[in-house]
C-alpha positions as CSV (number, residue, x, y, z in Angstrom):
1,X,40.0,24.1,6.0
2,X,37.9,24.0,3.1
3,X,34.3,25.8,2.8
4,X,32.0,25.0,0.8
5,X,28.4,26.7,-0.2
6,X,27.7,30.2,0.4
7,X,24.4,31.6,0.9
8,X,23.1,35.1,2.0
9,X,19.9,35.4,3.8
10,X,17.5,38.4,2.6
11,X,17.7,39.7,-0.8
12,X,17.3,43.2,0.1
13,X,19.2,45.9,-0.5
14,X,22.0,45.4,1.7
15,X,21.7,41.3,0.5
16,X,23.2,42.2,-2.9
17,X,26.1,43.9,-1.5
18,X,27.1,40.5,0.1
19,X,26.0,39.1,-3.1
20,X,28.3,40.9,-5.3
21,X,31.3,40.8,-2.9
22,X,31.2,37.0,-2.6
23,X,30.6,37.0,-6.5
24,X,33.7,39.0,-7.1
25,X,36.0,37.3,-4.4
26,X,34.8,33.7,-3.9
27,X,36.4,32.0,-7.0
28,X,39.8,32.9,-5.3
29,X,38.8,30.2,-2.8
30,X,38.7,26.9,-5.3
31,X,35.7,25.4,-6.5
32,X,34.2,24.7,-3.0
33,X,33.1,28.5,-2.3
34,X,30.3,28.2,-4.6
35,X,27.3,30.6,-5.0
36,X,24.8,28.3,-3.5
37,X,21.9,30.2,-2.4
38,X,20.0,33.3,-2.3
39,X,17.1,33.1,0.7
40,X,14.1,35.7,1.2
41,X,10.4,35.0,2.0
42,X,9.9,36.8,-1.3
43,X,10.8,34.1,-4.3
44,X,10.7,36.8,-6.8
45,X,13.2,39.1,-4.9
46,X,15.2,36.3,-4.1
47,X,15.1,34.9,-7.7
48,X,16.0,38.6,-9.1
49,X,18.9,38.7,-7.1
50,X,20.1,34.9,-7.6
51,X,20.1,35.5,-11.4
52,X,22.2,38.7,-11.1
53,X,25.1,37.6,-9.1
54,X,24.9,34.5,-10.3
55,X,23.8,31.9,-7.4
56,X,22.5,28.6,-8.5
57,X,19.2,27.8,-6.0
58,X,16.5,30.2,-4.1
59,X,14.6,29.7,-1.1
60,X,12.5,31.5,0.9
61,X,12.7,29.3,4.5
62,X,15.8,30.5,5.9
63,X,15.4,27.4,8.4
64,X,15.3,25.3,5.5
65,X,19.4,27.1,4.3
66,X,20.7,26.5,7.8
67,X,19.6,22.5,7.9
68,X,21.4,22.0,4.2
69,X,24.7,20.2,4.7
70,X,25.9,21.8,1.4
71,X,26.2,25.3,2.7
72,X,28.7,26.3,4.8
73,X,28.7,30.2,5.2
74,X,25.7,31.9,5.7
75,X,25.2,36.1,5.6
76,X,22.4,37.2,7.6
77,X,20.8,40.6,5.5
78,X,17.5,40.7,7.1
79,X,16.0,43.2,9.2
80,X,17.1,44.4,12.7
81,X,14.9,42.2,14.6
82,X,15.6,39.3,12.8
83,X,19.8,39.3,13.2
84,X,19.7,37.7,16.5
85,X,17.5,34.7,16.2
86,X,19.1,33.7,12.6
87,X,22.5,33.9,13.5
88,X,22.3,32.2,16.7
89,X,20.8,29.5,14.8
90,X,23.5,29.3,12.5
91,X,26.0,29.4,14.7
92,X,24.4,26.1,16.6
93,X,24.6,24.7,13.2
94,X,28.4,25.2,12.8
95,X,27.6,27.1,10.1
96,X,30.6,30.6,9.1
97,X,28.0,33.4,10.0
98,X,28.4,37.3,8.8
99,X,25.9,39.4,10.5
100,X,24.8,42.3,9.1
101,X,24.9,45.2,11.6
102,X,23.3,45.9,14.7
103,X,24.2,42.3,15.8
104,X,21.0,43.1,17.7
105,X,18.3,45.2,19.0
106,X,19.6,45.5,22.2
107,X,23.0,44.9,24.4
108,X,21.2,41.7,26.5
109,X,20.5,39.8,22.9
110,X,23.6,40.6,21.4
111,X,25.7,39.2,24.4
112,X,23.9,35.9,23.7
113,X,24.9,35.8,20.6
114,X,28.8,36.9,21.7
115,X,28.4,33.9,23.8
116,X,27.7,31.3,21.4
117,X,30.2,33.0,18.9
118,X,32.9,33.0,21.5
119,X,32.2,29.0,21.9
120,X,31.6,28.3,18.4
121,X,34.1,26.6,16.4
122,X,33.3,28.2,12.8
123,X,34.1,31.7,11.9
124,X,31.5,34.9,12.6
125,X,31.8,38.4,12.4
126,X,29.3,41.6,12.2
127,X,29.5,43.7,8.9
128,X,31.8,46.7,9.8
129,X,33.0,47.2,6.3
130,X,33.9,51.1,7.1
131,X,37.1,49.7,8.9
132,X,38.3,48.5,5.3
133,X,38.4,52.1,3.9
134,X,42.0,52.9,3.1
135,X,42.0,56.5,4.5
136,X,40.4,55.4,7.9
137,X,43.0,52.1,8.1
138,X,45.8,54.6,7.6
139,X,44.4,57.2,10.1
140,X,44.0,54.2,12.8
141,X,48.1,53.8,11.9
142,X,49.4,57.5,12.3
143,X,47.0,57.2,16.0
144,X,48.7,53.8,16.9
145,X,52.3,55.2,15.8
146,X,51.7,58.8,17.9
147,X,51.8,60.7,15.0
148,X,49.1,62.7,16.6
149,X,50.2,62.5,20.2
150,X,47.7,62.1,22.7
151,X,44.0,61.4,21.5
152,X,42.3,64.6,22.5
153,X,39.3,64.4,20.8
154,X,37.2,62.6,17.6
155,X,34.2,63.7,16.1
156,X,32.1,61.4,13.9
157,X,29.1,62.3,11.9
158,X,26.9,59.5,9.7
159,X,24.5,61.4,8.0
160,X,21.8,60.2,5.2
161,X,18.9,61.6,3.3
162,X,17.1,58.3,3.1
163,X,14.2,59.3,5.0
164,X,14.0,62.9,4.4
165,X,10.8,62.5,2.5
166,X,8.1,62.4,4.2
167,X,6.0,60.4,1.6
168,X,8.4,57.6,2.0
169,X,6.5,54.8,3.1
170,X,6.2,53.0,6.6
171,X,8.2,49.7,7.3
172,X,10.0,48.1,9.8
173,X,12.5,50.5,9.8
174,X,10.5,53.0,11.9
175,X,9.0,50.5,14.3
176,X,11.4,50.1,17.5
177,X,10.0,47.2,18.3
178,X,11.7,45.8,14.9
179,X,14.2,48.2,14.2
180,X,15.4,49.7,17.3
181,X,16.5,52.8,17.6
182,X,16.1,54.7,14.4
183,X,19.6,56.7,13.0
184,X,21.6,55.5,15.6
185,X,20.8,52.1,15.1
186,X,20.7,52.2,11.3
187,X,23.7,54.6,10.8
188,X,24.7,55.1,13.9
189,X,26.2,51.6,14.5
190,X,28.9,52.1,12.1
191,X,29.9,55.5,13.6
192,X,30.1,54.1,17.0
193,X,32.4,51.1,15.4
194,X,34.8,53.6,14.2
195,X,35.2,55.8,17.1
196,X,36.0,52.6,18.7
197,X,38.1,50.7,15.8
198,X,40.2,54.7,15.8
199,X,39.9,55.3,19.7
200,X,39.2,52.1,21.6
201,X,37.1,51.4,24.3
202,X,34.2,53.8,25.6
203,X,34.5,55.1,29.5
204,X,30.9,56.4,29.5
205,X,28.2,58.4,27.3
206,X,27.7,61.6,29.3
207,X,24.8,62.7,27.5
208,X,22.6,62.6,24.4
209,X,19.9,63.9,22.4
210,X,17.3,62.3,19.8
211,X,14.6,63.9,17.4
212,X,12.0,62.4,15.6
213,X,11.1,65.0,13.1
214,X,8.5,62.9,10.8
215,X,6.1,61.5,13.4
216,X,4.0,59.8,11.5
217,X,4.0,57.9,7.5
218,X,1.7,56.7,5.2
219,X,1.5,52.8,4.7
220,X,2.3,51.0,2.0
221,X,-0.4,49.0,-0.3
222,X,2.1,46.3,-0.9
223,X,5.8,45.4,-0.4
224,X,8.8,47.6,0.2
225,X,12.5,47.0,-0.5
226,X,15.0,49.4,0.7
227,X,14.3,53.4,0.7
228,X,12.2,53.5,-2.7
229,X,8.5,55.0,-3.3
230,X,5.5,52.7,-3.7
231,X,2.1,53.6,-3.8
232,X,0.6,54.4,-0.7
233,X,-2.7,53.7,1.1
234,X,-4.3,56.7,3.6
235,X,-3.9,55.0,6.5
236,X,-0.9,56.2,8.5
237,X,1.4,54.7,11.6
238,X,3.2,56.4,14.3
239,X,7.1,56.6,13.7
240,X,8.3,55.9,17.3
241,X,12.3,55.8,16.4
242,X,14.8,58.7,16.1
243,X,15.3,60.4,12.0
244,X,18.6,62.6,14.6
245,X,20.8,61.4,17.6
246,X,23.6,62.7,18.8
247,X,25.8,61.7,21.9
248,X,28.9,63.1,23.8
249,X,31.3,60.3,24.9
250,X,34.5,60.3,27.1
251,X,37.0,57.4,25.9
252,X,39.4,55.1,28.2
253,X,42.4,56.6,27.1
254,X,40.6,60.2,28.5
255,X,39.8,61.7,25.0
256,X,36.1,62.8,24.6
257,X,33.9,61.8,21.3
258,X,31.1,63.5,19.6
259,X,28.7,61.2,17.3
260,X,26.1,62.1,15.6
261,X,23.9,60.2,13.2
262,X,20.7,61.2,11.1
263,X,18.6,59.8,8.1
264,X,17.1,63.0,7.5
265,X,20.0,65.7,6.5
266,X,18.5,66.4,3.1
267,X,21.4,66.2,0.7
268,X,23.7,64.2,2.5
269,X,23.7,60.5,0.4
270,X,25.4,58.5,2.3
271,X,28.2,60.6,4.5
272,X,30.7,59.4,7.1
273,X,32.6,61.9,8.2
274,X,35.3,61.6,10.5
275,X,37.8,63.8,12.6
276,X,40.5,63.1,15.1
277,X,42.5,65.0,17.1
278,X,45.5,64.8,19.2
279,X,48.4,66.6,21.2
280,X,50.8,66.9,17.9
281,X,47.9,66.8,14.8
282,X,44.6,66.3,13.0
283,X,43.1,63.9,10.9
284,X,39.8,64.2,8.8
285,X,38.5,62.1,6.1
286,X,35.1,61.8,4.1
287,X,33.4,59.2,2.1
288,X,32.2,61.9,-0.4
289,X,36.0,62.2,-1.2
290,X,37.5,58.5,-0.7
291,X,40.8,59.4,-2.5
292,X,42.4,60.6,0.4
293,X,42.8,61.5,3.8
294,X,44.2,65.1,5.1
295,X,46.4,65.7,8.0
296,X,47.2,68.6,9.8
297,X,50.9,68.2,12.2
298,X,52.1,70.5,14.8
299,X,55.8,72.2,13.9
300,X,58.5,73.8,15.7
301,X,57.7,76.7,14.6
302,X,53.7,76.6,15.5
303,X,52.8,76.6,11.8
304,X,50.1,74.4,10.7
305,X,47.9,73.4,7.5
306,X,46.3,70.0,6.1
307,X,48.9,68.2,4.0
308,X,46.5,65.5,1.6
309,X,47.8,61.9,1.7
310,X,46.1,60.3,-1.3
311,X,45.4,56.2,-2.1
312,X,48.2,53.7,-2.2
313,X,48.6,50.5,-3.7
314,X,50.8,50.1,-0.5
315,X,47.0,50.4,1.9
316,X,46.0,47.7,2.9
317,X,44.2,45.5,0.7
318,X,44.5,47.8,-2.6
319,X,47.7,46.3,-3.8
320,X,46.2,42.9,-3.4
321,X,42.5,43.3,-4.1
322,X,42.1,46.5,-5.6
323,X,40.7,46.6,-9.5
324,X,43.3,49.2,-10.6
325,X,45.4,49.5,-7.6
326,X,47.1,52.7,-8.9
327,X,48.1,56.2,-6.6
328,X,45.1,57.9,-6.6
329,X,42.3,56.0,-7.6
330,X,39.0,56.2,-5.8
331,X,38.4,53.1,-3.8
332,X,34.4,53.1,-3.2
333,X,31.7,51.3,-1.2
334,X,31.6,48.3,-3.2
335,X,35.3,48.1,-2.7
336,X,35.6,48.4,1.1
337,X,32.7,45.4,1.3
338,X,34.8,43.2,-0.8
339,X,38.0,43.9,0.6
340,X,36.0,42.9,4.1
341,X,34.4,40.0,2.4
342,X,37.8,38.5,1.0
343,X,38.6,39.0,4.9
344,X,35.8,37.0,6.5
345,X,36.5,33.9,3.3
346,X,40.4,34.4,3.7
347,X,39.7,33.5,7.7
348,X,36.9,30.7,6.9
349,X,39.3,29.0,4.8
350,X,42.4,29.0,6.9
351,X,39.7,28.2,10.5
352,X,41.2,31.5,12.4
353,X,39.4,34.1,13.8
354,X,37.4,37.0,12.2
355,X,38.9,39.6,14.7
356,X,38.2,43.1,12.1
357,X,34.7,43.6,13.4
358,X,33.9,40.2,15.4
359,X,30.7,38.8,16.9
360,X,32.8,40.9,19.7
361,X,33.0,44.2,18.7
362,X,29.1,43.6,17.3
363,X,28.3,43.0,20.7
364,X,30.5,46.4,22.2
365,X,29.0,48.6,20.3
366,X,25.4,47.7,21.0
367,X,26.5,48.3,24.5
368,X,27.3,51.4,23.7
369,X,24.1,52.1,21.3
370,X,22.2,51.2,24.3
371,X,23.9,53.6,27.0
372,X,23.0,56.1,24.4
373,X,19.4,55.4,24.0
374,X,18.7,55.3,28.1
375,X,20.8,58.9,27.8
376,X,18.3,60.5,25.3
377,X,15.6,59.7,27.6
378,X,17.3,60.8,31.0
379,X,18.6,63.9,29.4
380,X,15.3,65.3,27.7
């Protein structure tokens, strides 16, 4: 089943990570999974990026992408309150649609959307590209072949530094009305998708706890993109979303879970960390060292330590997709969201299902997003 043009929709900062994924993978799909369009209400950001990645056409009416016959697969980058609304309009379009994460700003909107997906006939998925990382695709495995025995317990942590300054400016992002909630929306999604994609399905949040430690921020005098500085007017706005949350969870299979995001833990980047426990072992893994995983097993003897199980051209997608799919070699960010873009092209052109973090899963974990948020407030 052939595709043809491929736009994404919102030349921010996350826009040019679909950008340069479909720039490096597309070509392996023939001449029809062309670089048609880059889309944002800004011409010059949409321009910028066009040029770098090399699409051929900008536009800044997103309507105006979804009516063209010529594009076929559409990326949704835009803010949080905008996911819902574009992708269920390209979805009635027929168009392939990748949503960016949260697939919305609450568990009622994303259903719709899981609805029309579910009925659709093209391909759509929500951007979970932290299932593509080697070490946590191999930790899933040693889970699902009881190396570990019995799930006791996982832990997962996303923690950033994005908004640690407080003379970053205002924007969307620390609006719920636009952005939902703050961390655990941002950041938090993604660690909620891997407790489930390592764990399965959530029983029940039994509690939580949010902090908003900069109340209030100075607005802009013009445009923002992303987490940079711009100059900054004296007029400030409330920040009504969480910088911390963190929840305790109990999973179907009887394990409990501990998540905890933040966009405020000064020094941090851009840190999943991950740990999982069972009857017979341990797992850990970081993003700060992507080269491997380390894993603790239970002997006869009662002895234990972490063993480190490096990168392998054998992990899935490496061998395959990898730039130098060698033992050892770091497999980064940019890596993981190809290897999930080749994914979502691979399933467009051969009309099956997106099932690695599907409209579906989108939709599960904003349940569980949302069971979080009512348990912040109940448990204050």
């Amino acid at each position: 089943m052939p595709f043809h043009g491929i736009t994404v929709i919102g030349a921010g900062m996350i826009g040019a990570a679909h950008a340069a994924a479909y720039r490096q993978f597309a070509h392996r799909f023939g001449p029809t999974g062309n670089l048609h369009t880059v889309c944002d209400m800004n011409p010059d950001a949409a321009r910028r990026l066009a040029a770098d990645w090399g699409f051929a056409q900008t536009e800044t009416d997103w309507r105006a992408v979804i009516a063209n016959p010529e594009i076929e697969v559409v990326s949704v980058c835009l803010p949080n309150f905008l996911h819902t609304e574009v992708t269920l309009a390209a979805l009635a379009a027929g168009k392939h649609v990748l949503c960016e994460k949260p697939l919305a700003l609450d568990a009622a909107s994303a259903r719709s959307v899981a609805e029309v997906a579910r009925k659709a006939r093209s391909v759509s998925g929500t951007v979970f590209n932290y299932r593509r990382i080697p070490a946590i695709a191999a930790i899933k495995a040693r889970i699902e072949a009881g190396d570990l025995g019995k799930p006791v317990q996982i832990l997962v942590q996303f923690q950033c530094d994005y908004a640690a300054d407080p003379l970053l400016p205002h924007s969307w992002r620390y609006e719920l009305a636009k952005a939902g909630p703050g961390a655990l929306l941002d950041v938090g999604t993604h660690a909620v998708d891997t407790m489930r994609f390592l764990f399965g399905d959530v029983a029940e949040v039994i509690g939580a706890i949010s902090t908003i430690s900069i109340t209030e921020r100075r607005l802009p005098l013009g445009a923002t993109t992303g987490h940079g500085h711009v100059a900054l007017s004296d007029k400030t706005a409330v920040v009504d979303n969480d910088d911390v949350m963190s929840a305790l969870l109990r999973f179907t299979n009887g394990a409990q879970g501990y998540l905890s995001a933040s966009r405020v833990a000064v020094g941090s980047g851009n840190r999943l960390t991950v740990e999982v426990m069972g009857t017979e072992g341990t797992a850990r893994f970081t993003t700060e060292m992507p080269s491997f995983y380390e894993i603790a097993l239970r002997s006869p003897d009662g002895s234990t330590g972490f063993t480190r199980v490096m990168n392998s051209p054998a992990a899935p997608d490496i061998g395959a997709l990898g730039t130098v799919p060698h033992d050892a070699v770091s497999i980064g960010y940019a890596e993981w969201f190809g290897f999930m873009l080749h994914e979502f092209l691979t399933c467009c052109a051969e009309g099956r299902p997106f099932k690695n973090g599907s409209i579906q899963d989108g939709y599960e974990a904003v349940m569980i997003l949302d069971e979080i948020q009512r348990a912040s407030k109940r448990d204050r």
